[in-house]
C-alpha positions in Angstrom: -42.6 31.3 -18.9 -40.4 34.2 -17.4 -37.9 35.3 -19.7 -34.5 33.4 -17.8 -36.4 29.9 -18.8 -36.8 31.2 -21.8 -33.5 32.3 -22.5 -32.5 29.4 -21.3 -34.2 27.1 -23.5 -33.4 28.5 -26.3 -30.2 30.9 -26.0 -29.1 31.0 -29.6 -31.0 34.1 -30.8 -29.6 35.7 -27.7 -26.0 34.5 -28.9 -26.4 35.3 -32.8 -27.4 39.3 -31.1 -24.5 39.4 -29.4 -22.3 38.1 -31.9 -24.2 41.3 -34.4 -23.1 43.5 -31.4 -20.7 46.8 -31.2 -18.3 45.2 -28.7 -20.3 43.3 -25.7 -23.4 42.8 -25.2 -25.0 43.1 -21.1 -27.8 41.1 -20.8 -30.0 42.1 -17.7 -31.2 38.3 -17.7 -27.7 37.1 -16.8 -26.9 39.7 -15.0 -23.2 39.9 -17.0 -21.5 40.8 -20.3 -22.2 38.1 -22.5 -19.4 36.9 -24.4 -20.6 35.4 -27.8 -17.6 35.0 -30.0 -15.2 32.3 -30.7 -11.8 34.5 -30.7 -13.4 36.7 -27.7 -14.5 33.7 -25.7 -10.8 32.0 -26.5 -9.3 35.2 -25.5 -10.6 35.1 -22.0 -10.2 31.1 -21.4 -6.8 32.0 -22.2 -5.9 35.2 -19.8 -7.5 33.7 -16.1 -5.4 36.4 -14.5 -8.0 38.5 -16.3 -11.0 36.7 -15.5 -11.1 34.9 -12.8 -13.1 31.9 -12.2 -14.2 32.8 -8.4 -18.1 33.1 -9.3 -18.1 30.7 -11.9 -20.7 28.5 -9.6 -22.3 31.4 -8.4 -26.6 29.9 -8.2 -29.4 31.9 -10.3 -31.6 30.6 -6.8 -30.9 31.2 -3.4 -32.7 28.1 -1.6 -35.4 28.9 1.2 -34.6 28.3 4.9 -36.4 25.1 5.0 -34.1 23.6 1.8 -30.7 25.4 4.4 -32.1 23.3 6.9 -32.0 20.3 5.4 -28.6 20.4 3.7 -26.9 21.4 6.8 -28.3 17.9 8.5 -25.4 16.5 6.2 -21.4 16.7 6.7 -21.2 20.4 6.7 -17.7 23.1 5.7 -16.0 22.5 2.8 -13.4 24.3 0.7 -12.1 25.8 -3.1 -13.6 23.4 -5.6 -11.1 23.2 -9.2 -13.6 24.7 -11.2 -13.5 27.7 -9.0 -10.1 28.2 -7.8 -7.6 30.4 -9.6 -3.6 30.0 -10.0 -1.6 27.9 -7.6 -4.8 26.6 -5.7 -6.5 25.5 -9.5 -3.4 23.4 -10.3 -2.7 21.8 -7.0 -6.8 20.6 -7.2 -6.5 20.0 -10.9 -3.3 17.6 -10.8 -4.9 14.4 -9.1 -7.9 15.0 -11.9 -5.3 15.3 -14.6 -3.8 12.2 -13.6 -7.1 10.0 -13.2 -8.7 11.2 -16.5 -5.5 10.5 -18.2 -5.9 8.6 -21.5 -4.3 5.2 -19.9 -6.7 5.8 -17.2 -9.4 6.0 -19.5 -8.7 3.4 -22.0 -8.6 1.1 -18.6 -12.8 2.1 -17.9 -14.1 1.1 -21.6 -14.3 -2.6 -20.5 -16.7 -1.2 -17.6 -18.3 1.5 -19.7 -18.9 -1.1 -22.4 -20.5 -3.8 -20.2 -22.7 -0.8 -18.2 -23.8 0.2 -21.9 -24.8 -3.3 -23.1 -26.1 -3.7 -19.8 -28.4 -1.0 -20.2 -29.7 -1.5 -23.6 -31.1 -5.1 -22.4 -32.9 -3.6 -19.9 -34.8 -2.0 -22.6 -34.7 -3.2 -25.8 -37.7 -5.5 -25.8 -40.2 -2.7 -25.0 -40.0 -1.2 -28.5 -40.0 2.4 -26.7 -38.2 4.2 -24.4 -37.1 7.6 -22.1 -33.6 7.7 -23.4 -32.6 10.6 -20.4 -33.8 8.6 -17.4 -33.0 5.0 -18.7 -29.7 5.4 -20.3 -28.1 9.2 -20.2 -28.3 9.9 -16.5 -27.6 6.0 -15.9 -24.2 5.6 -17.6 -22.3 8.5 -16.7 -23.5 8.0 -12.6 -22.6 4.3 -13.0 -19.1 5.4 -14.7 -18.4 7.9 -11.9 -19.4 5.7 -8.9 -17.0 3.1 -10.3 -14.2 5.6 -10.7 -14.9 6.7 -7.2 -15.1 3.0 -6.3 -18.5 3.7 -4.4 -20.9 0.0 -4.5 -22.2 -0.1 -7.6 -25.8 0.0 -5.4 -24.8 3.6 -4.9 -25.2 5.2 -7.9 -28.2 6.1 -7.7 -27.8 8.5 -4.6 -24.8 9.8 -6.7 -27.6 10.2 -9.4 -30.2 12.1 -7.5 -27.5 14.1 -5.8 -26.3 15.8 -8.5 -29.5 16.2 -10.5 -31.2 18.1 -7.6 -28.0 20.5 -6.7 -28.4 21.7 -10.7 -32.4 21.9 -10.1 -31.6 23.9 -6.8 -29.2 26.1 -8.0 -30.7 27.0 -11.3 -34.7 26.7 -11.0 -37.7 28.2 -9.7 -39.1 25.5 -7.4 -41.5 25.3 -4.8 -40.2 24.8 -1.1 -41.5 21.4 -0.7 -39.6 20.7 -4.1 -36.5 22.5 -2.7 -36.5 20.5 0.6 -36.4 17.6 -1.6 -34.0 18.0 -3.7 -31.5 19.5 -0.1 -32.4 16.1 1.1 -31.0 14.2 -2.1 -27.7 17.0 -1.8 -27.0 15.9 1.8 -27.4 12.3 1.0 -24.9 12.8 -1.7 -22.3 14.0 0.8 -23.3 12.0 3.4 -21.9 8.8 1.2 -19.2 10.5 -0.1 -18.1 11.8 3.6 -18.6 7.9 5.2 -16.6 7.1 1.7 -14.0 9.5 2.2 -13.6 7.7 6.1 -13.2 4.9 4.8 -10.0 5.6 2.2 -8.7 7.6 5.0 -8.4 4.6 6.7 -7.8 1.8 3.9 -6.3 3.6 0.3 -7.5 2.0 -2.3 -6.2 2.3 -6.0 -9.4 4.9 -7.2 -10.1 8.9 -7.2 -11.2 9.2 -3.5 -7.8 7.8 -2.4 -6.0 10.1 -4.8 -7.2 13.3 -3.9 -6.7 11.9 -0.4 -2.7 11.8 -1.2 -2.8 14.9 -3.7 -4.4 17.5 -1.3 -3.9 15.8 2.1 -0.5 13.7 2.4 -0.6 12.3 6.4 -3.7 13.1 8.2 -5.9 15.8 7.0 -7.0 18.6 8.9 -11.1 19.2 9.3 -10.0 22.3 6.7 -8.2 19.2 4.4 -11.0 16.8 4.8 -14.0 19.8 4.0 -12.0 20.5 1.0 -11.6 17.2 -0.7 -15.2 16.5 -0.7 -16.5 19.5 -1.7 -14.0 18.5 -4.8 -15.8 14.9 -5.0 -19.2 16.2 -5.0 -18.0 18.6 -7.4 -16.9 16.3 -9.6 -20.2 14.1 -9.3 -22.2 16.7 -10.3 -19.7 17.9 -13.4 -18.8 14.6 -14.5 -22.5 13.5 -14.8 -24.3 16.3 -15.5 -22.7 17.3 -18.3 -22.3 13.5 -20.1 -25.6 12.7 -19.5 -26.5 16.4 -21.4 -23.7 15.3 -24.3 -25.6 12.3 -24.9 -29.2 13.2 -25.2 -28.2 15.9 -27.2 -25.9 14.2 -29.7 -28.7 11.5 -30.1 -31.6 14.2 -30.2 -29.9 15.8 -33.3 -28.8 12.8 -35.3 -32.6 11.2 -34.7 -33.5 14.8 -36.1 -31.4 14.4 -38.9 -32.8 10.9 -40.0 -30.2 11.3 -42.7 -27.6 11.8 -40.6 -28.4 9.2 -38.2 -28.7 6.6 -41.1 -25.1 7.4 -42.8 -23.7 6.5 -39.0 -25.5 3.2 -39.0 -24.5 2.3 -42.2 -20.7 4.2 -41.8 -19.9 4.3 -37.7 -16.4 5.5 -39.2 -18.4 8.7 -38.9 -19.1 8.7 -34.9 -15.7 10.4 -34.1 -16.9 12.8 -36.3 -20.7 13.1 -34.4 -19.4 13.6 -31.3 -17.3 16.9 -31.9 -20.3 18.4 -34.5 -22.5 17.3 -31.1 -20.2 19.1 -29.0 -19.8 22.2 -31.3 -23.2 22.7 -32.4 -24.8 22.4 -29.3 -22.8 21.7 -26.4 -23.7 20.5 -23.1 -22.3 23.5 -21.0 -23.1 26.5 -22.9 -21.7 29.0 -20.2 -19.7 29.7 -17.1 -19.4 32.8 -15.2 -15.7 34.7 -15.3 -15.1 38.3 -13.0 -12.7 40.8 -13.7 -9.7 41.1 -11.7 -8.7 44.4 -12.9 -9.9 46.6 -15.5 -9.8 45.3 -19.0 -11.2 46.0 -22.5 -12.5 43.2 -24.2 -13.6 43.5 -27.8 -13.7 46.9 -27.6 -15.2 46.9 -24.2 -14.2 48.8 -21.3 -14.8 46.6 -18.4 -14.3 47.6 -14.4 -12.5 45.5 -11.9 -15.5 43.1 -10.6 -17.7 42.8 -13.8 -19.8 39.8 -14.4 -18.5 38.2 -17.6 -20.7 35.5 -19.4 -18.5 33.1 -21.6 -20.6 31.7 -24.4 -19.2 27.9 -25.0 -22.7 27.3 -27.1 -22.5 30.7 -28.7 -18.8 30.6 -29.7 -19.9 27.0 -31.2 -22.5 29.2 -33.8 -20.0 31.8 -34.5 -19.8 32.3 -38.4 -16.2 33.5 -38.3 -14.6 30.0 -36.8 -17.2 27.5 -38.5 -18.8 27.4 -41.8 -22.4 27.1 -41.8 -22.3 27.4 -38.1 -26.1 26.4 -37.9 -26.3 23.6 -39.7 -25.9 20.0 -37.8 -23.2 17.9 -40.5 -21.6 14.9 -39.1 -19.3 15.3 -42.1 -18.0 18.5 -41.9 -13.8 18.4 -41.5 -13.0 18.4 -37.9 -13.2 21.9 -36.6 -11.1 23.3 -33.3 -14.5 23.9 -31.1 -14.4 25.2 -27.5 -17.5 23.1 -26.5 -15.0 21.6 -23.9 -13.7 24.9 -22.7 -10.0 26.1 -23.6 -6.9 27.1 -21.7 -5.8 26.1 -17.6 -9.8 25.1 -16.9 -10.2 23.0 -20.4 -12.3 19.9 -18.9 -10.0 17.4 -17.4 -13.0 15.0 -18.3 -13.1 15.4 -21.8 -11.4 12.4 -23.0 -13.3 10.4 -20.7 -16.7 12.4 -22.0 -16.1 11.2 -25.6 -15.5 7.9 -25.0 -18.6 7.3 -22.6 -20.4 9.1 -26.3 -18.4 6.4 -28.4 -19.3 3.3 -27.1 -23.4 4.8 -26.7 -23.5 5.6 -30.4 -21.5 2.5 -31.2 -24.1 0.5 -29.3 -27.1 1.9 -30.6 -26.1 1.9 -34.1 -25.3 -1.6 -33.8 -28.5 -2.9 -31.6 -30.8 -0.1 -32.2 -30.4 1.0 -36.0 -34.0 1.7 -36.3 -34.3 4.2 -33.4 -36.8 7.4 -34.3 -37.8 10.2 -32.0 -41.4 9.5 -30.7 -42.1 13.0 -30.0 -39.9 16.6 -30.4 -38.5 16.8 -27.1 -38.3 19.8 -25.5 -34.9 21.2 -24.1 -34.0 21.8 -20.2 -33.9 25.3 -18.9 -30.4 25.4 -18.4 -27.1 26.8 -19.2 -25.1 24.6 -17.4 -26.3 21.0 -18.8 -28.6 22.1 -21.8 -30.5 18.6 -22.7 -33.6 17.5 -23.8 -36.2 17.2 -20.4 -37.2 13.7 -21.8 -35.8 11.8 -25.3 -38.8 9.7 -25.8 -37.6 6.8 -28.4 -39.0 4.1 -30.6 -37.9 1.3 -32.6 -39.3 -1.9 -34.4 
């Protein structure tokens, strides 16, 4: 295993280094400063005229020509995404999000998200085992986002594999004939979402797609309109799902490896607010993004240039011994702690509230249904900064 994958799998001695660090730590690996603590990592969240988010989906791969070849066979151009764009641009892509994820929005999915859970459970619960990542995690969040897009619910999975292989694609060592595969599940993805995007153009419905459509595009949208609102919704497939699905394998890896833990929540599910933000904090989905420098800066006692490469540490910040009390330690009853898992500041996850609840009604259901879940193996985590997760959450029950 080359040292990125292994940094990747397990980046907390990395973080607890940098957090012992004069200053900043630059970590060749990353190619950046690392940012590692909780009032550092706050402080740069907070000053994006400082660091910018313009490389903040810049890939660790660069796909070969084959894998070029076959994205570009789908709707090609596109345009700033919200996670990348800075100032003016960020809010005018962030208000329609900001209005869809809204908590009245939200509290009208969890009659969907409910059914889709219970749903999902029967399809399993009479085997006595099962592949919790494939069967449930990557299900429900896909299902949730193709209904919020109002995509057929048949559709899913493309929006599934779509955003599964752009991670692998972006962020893995892969053979060609791996990488052609997973550029023909990327093109799919915006080949549905372009002949869906068509189609609200011509008949708005009340969902995201239509939205976006009268946020960024009022009228009819120029080819420069039209490229940038679905780079936005394949954006937004790939966040909004790869990052749930990460949040609930690893909220359910950690209570089933805490069998005390995971028994006080069956017999007390008072406590899964409470599970959810330890999840979040002590080993969040997203454990870092990319910032640049816009100008020169010092940053905990670091002299930085215009242009440097800054890693912000969501997962470190999470461990940092200054902001949390035995930061290493997984306690569903800890008081509520202010955590950053869900980033802080102009680009704090419009999704959040929508991210919980999706983790809600899961642990909800599978207390209730499935109180005598165990883990049938130690899974092994994904090598991956971006959704950190277990590779497969193998699960029995009597």
């Amino acid at each position: 295993m080359d040292g990125l994958a292994a940094l990747r799998r397990d980046p907390y001695p990395l973080y607890a280094e940098a957090q012992r660090a004069e200053g900043l730590l630059f970590v060749p690996e990353l190619d950046g400063w690392l940012v590692a603590r909780h009032a550092d990592v706050r402080e740069v969240l907070w000053t994006p005229e400082v660091f910018s988010s313009a490389n903040v989906l810049r890939p660790d791969m660069h796909p070969a020509p084959e894998a070029i070849a076959e994205m570009v066979k789908g709707p090609t151009g596109g345009g700033p995404v919200v996670v990348s764009a800075d100032g003016e641009a960020h809010l005018r892509l962030r208000a329609p999000l900001t209005r869809a994820f809204s908590g009245t929005r939200v509290g009208a999915l969890l009659p969907f998200i409910t059914e889709r859970a219970e749903a999902l459970v029967d399809s399993f619960i009479g085997d006595g085992r099962v592949e919790l990542m494939d069967r449930y995690a990557r299900r429900l969040p896909g299902e949730v986002i193709a209904h919020i897009y109002g995509l057929d619910p048949a559709d899913a999975d493309v929006a599934i594999q779509g955003s599964v292989q752009a991670e692998r694609l972006g962020f893995r060592q892969m053979s060609t004939d791996d990488q052609v595969a997973a550029a023909r599940d990327m093109a799919a993805l915006r080949t549905l979402l372009d002949a869906h995007l068509t189609d609200r153009l011509e008949r708005p419905r009340d969902d995201l797609v239509s939205e976006l459509i009268e946020a960024l595009a009022p009228g009819a949208p120029t080819p420069e309109d039209r490229g940038c609102i679905l780079s936005n919704l394949v954006n937004l497939v790939i966040a909004g799902h790869l990052t749930t699905t990460a949040l609930l394998g690893n909220a359910m890896m950690h209570l089933l490896s805490h069998r005390e833990q995971w028994e006080m929540l069956v017999a007390d599910p008072a406590l899964i607010p409470d599970a959810i933000e330890e999840a979040a904090r002590y080993d969040t989905a997203v454990q870092a993004f990319r910032r640049v420098t816009t100008r020169p800066t010092t940053l905990a006692g670091t002299e930085l240039p215009e242009g440097a490469s800054i890693v912000v540490g969501f997962g470190a910040a999470g461990r940092d011994g200054a902001a949390h009390e035995r930061p290493d330690e997984f306690d569903i009853t800890r008081a509520r702690e202010r955590h950053l898992a869900f980033g802080h500041g102009v680009h704090a996850c419009p999704g959040a509230q929508l991210a919980r609840e999706e983790l809600r009604v899961s642990l909800e259901t599978f207390a209730r249904r499935l109180p005598d879940l165990r883990l049938a193996e130690q899974p092994a985590m994904r090598p991956s900064l971006i959704d950190r997760s277990p590779e497969t959450l193998r699960l029995t029950w009597k």
